[in-house]
DSSP file (Angstrom, degrees, kcal/mol; ACC not computed):
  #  RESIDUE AA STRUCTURE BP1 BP2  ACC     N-H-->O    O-->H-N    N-H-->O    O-->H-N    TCO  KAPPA ALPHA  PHI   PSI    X-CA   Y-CA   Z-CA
    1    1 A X              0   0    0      0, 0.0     2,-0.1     0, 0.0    65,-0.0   0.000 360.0 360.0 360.0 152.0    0.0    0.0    0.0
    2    2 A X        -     0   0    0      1,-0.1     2,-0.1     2,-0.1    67,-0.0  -0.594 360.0 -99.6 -98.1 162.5    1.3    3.5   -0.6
    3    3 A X    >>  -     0   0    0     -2,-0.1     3,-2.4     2,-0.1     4,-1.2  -0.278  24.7-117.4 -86.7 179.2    1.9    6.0    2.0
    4    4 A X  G >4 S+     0   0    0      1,-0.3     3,-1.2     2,-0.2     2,-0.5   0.939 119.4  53.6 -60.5 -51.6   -0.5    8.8    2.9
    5    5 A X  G 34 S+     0   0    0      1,-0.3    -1,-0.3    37,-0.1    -2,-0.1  -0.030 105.8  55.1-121.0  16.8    2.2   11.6    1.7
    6    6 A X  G <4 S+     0   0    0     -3,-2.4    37,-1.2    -2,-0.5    -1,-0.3   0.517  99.6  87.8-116.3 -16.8    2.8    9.5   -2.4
    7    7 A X  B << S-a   43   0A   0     -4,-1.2     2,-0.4    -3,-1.2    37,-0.2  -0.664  83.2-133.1 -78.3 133.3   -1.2    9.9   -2.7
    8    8 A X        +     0   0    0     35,-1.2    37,-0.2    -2,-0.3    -3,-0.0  -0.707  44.8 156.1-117.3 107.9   -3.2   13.0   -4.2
    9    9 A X        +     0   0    0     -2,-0.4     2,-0.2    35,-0.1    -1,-0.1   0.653  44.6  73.7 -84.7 -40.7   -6.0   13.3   -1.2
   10   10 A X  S  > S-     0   0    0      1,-0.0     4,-2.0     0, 0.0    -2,-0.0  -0.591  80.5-129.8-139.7 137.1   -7.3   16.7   -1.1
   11   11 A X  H  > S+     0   0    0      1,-0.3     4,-0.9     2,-0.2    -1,-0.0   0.576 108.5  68.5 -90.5  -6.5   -9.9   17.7   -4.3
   12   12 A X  H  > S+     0   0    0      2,-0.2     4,-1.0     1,-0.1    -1,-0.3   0.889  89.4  53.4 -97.9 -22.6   -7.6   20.6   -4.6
   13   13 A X  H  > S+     0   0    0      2,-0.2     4,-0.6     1,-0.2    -2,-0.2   0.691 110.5  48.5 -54.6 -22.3   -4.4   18.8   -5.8
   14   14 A X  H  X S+     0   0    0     -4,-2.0     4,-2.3     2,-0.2     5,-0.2   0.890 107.9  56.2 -88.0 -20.7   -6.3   17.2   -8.7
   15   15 A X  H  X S+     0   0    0     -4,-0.9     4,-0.6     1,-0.2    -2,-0.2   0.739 106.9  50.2 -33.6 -42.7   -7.6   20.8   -9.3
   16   16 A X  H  X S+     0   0    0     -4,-1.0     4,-1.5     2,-0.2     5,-0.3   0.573 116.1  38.6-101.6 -28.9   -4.0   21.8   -9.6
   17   17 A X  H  X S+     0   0    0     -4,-0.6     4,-4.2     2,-0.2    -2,-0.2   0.934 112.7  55.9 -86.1 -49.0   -3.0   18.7  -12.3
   18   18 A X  H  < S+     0   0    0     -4,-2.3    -2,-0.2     1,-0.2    -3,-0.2   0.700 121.2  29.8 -64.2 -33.9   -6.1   19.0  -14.1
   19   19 A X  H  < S+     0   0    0     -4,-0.6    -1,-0.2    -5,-0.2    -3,-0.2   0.852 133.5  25.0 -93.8 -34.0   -5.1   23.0  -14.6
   20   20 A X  H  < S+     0   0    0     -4,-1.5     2,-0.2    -3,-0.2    -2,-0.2   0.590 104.7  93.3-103.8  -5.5   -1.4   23.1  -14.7
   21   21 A X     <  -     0   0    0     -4,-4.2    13,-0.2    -5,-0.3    -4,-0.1  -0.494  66.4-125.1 -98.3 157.0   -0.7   19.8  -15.8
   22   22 A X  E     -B   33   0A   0     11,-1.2    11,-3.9    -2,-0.2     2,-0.2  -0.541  23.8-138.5 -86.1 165.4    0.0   18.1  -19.5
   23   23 A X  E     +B   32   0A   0      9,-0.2     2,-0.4     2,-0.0     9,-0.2  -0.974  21.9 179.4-123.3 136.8   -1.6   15.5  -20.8
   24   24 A X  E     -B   31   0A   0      7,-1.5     7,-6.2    -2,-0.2     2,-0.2  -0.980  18.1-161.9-131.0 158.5   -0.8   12.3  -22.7
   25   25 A X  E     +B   30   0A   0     -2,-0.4     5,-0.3     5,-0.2     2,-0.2  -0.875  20.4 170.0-120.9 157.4   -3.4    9.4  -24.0
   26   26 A X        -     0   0    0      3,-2.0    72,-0.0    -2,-0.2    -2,-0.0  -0.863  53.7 -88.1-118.1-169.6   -3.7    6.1  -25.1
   27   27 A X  S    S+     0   0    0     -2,-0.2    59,-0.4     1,-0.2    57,-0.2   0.715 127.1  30.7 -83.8  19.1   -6.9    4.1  -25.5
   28   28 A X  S    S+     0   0    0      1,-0.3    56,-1.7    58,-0.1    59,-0.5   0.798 119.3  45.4 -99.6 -49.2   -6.9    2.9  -22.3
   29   29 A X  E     - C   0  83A   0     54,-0.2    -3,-2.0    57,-0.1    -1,-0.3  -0.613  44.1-163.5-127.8 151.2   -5.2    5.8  -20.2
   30   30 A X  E     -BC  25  82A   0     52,-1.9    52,-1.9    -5,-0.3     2,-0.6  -0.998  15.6-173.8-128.4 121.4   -5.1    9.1  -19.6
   31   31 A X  E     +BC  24  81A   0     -7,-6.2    -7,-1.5    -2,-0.3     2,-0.4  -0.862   6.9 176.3-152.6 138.3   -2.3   10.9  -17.7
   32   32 A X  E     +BC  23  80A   0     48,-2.3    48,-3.0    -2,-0.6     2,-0.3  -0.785  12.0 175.2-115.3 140.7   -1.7   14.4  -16.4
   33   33 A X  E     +BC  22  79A   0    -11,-3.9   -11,-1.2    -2,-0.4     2,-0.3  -0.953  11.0 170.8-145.2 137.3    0.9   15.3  -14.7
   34   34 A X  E     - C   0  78A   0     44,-1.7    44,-1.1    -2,-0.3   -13,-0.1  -0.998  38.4 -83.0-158.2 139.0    2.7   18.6  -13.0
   35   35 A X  E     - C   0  77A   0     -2,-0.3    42,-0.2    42,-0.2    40,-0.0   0.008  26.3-171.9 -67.0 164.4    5.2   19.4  -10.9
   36   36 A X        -     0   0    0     40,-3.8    41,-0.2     2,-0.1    -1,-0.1   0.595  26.5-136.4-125.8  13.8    5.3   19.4   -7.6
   37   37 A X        +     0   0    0     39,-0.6     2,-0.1     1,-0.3    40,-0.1   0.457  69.6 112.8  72.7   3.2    8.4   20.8   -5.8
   38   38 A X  S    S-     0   0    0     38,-0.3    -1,-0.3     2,-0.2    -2,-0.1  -0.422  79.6-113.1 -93.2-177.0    8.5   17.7   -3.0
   39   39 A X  S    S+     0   0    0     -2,-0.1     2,-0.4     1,-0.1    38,-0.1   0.700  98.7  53.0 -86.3 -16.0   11.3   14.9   -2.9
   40   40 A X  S    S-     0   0    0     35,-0.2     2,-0.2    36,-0.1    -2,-0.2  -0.908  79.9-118.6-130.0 147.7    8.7   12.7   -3.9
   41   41 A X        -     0   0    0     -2,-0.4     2,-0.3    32,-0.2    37,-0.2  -0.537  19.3-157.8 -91.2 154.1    5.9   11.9   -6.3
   42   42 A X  E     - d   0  78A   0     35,-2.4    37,-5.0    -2,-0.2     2,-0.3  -0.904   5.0-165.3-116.7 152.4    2.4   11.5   -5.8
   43   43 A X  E     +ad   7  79A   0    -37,-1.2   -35,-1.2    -2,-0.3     2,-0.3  -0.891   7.7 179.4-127.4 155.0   -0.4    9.8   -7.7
   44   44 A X  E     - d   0  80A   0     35,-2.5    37,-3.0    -2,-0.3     2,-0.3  -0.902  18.5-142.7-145.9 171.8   -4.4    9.6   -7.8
   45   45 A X  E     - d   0  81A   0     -2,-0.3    37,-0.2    35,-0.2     2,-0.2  -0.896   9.1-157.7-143.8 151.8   -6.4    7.8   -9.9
   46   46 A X  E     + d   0  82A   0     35,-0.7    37,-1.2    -2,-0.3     2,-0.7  -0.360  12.2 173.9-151.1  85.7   -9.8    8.8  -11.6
   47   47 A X        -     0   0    0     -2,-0.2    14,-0.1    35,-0.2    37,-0.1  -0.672  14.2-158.1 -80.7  69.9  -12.3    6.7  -12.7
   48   48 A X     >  -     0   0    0     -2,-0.7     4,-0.6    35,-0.3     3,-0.4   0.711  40.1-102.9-104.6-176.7  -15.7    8.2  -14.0
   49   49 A X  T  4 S+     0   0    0      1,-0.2     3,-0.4     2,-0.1    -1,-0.1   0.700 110.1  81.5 -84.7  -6.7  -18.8    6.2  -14.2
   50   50 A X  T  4 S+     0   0    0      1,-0.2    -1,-0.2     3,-0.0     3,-0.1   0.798  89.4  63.7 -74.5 -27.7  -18.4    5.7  -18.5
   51   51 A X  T  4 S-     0   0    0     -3,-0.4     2,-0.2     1,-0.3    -1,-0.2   0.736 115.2 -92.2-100.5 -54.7  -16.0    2.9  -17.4
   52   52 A X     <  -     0   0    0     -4,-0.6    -1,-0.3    -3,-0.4     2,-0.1  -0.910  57.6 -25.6 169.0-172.9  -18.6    0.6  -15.6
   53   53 A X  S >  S-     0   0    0     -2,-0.2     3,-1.5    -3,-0.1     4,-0.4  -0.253  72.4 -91.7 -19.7 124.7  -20.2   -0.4  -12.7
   54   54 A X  T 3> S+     0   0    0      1,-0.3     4,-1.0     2,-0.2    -1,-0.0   0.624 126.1  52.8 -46.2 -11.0  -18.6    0.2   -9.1
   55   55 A X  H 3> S+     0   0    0     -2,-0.3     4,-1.1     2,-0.2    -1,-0.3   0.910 114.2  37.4 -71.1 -58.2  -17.1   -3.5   -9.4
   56   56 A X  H X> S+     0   0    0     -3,-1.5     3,-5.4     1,-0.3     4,-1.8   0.984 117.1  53.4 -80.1 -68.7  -15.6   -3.0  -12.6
   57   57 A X  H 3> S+     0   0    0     -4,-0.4     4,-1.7     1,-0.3    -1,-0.3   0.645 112.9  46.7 -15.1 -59.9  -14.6    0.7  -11.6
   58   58 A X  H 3< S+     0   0    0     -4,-1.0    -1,-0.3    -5,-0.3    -2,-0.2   0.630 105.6  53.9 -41.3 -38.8  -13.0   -0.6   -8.5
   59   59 A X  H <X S+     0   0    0     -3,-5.4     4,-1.2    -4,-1.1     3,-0.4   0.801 108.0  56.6 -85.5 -34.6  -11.0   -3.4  -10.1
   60   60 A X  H >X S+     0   0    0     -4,-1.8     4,-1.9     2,-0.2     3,-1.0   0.955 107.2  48.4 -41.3 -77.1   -9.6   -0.6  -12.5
   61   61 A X  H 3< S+     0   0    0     -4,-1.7     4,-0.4    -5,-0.3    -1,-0.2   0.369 105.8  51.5 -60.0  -1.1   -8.4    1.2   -9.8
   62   62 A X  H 3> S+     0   0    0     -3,-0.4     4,-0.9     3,-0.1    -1,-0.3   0.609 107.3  57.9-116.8 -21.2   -6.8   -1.4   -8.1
   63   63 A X  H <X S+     0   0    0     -4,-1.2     4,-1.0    -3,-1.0     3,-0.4   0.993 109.7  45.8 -64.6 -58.7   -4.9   -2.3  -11.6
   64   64 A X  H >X>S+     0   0    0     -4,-1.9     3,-3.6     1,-0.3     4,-1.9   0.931 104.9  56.6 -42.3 -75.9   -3.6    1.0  -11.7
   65   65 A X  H 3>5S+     0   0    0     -4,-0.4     4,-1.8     1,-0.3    -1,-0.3   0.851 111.5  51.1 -50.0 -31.7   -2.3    1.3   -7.8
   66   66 A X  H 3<5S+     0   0    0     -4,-0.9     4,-0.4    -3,-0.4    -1,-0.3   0.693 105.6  51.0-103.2   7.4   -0.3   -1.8   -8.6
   67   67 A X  H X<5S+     0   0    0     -3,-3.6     3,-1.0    -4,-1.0     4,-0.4   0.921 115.2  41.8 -53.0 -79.1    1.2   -0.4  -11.6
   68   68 A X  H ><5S+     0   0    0     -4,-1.9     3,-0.7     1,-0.3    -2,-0.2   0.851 114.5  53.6 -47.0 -36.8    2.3    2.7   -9.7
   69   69 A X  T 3<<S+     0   0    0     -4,-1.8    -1,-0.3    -5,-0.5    -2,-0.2   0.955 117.4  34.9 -80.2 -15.5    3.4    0.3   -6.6
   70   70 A X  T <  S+     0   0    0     -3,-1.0     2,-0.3    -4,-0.4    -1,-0.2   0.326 108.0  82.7 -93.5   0.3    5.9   -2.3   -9.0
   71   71 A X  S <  S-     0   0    0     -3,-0.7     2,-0.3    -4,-0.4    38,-0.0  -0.815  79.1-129.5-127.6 143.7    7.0    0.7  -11.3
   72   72 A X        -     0   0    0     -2,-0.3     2,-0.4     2,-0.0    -2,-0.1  -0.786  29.1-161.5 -69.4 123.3    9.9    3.1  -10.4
   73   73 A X        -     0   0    0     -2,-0.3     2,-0.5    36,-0.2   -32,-0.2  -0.943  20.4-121.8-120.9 134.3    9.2    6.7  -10.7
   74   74 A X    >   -     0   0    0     34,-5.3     3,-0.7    -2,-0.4     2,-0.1  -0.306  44.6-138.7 -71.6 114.2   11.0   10.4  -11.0
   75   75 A X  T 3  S+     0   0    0     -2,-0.5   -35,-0.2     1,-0.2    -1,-0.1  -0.193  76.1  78.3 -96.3-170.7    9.9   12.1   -8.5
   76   76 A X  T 3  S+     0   0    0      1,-0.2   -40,-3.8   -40,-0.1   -39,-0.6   0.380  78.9 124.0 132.0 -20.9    8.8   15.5   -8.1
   77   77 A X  E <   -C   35   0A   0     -3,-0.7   -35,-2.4   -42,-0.2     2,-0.6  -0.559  49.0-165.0 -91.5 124.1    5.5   14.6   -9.8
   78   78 A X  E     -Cd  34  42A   0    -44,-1.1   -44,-1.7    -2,-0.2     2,-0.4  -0.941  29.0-174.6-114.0 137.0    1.8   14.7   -9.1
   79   79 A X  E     -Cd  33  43A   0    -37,-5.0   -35,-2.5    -2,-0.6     2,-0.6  -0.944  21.8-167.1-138.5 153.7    0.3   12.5  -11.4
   80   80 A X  E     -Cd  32  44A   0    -48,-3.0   -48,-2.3    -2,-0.4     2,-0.5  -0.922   9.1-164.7-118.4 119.8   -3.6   11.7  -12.3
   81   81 A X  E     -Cd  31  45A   0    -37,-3.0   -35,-0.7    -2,-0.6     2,-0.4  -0.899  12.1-152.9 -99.1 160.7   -4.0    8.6  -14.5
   82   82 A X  E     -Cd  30  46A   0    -52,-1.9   -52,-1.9    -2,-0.5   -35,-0.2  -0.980  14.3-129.3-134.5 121.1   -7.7    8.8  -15.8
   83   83 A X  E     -C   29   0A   0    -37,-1.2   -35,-0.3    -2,-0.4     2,-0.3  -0.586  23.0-150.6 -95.1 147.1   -9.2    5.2  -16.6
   84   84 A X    >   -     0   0    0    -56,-1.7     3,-4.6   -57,-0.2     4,-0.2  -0.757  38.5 -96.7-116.5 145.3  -10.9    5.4  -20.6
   85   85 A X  G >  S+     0   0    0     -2,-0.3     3,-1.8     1,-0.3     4,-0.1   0.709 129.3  69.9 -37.0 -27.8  -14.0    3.0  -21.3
   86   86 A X  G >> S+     0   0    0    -59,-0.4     3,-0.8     1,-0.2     4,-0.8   0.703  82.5  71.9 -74.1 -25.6  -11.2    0.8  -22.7
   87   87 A X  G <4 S+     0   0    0     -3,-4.6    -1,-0.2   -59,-0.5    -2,-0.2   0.722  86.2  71.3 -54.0 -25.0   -9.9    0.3  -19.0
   88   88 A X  G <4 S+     0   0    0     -3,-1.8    -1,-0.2    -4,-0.2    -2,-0.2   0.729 106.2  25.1 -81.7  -7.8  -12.8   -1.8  -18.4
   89   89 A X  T <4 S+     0   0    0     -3,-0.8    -1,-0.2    -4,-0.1    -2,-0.1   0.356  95.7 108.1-103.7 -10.4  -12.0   -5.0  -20.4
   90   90 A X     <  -     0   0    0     -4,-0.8     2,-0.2     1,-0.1     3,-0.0  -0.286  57.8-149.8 -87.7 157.7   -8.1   -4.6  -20.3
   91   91 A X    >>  -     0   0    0     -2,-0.1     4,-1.5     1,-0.0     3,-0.7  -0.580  35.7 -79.0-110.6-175.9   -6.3   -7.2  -17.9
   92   92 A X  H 3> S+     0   0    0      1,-0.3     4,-1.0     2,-0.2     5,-0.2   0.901 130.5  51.0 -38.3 -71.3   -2.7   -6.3  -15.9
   93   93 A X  H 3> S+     0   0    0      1,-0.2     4,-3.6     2,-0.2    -1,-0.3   0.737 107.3  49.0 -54.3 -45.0   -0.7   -6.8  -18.3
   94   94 A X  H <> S+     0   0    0     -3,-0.7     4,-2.5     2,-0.3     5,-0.3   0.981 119.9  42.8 -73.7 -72.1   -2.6   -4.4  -20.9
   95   95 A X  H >X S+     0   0    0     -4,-1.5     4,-1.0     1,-0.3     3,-0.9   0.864 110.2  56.3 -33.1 -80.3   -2.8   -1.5  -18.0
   96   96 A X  H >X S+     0   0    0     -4,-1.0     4,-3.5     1,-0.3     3,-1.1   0.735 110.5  41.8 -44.4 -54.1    0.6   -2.1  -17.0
   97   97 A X  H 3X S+     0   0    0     -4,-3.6     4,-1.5     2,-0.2    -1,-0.3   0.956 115.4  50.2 -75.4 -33.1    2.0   -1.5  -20.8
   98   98 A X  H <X S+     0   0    0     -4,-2.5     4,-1.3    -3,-0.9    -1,-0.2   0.858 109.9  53.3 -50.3 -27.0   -0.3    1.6  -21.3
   99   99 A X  H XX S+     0   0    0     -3,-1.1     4,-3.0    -4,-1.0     3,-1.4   0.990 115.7  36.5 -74.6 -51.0    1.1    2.9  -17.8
  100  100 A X  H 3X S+     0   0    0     -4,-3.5     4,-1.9     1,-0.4    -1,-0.3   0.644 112.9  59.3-100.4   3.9    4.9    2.6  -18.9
  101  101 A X  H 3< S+     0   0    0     -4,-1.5     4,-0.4    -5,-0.4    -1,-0.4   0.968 117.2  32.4 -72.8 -35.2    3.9    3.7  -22.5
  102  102 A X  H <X S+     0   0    0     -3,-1.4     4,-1.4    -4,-1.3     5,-0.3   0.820 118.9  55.2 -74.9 -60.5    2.5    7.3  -20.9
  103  103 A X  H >X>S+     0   0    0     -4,-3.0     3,-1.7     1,-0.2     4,-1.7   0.914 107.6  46.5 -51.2 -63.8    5.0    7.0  -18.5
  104  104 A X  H 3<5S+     0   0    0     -4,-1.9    -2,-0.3     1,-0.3    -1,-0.2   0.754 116.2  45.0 -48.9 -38.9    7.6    6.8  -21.1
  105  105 A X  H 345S+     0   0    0     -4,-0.4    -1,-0.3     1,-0.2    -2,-0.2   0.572 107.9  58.3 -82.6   1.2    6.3    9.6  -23.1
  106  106 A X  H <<5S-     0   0    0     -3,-1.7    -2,-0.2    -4,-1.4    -1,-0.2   0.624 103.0-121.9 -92.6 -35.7    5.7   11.7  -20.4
  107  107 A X  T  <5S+     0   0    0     -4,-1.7    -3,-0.2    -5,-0.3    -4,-0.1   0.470  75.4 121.6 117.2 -17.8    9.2   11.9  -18.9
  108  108 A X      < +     0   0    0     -5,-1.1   -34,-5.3    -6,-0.1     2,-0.3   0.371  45.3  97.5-111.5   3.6    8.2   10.6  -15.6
  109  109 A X              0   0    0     -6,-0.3   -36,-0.2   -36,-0.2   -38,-0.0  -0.767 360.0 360.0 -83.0 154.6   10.8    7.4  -15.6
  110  110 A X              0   0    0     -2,-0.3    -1,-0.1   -38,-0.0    -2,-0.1  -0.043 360.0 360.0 -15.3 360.0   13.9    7.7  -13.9
């Protein structure tokens, strides 16, 4: 589990990626990101109701948090992945390569 202080909590830090941060897409993922002037990065995850049902939604969001926990990141970052309707059918593996594709075009590996 991640600690309180790598997670995006507070409705005004996604306020703050969602306005200052870029964006890159694939079809599954969406992911904004902007800096944030700590030693470490934080992540949130955002999953809308176009995705599914509060199962599916859930299960989505728990692919993602174990992307982010198995993956090395540069920190400095707060970053928002945003799940696409295509998030609902995709297994691990399928998340996991959308994350590091983002990731990769995004800057955000180490």
């Amino acid at each position: 589990m991640m600690r309180r202080e790598q997670r995006l909590t507070q409705n005004s830090q996604y306020v703050t990626v969602y306005s200052r941060g870029k964006s890159w897409a694939n079809r599954v993922l969406v992911v904004r990101a902007s800096p944030n002037g700590l030693e470490w990065s934080r992540f949130g995850y955002s999953v809308s109701k176009r995705v599914g049902k509060a199962v599916v939604r859930n299960r989505v969001k728990r692919l993602l948090r174990e992307g982010v926990r198995l993956s090395s990141w540069k920190p400095g970052w707060d970053v928002v992945f945003i799940a696409r309707s295509g998030a609902a059918g995709a297994d691990y593996a399928e998340v996991k390569r959308a994350m590091d594709d983002l990731a990769g075009r995004a800057g955000l590996r180490p």
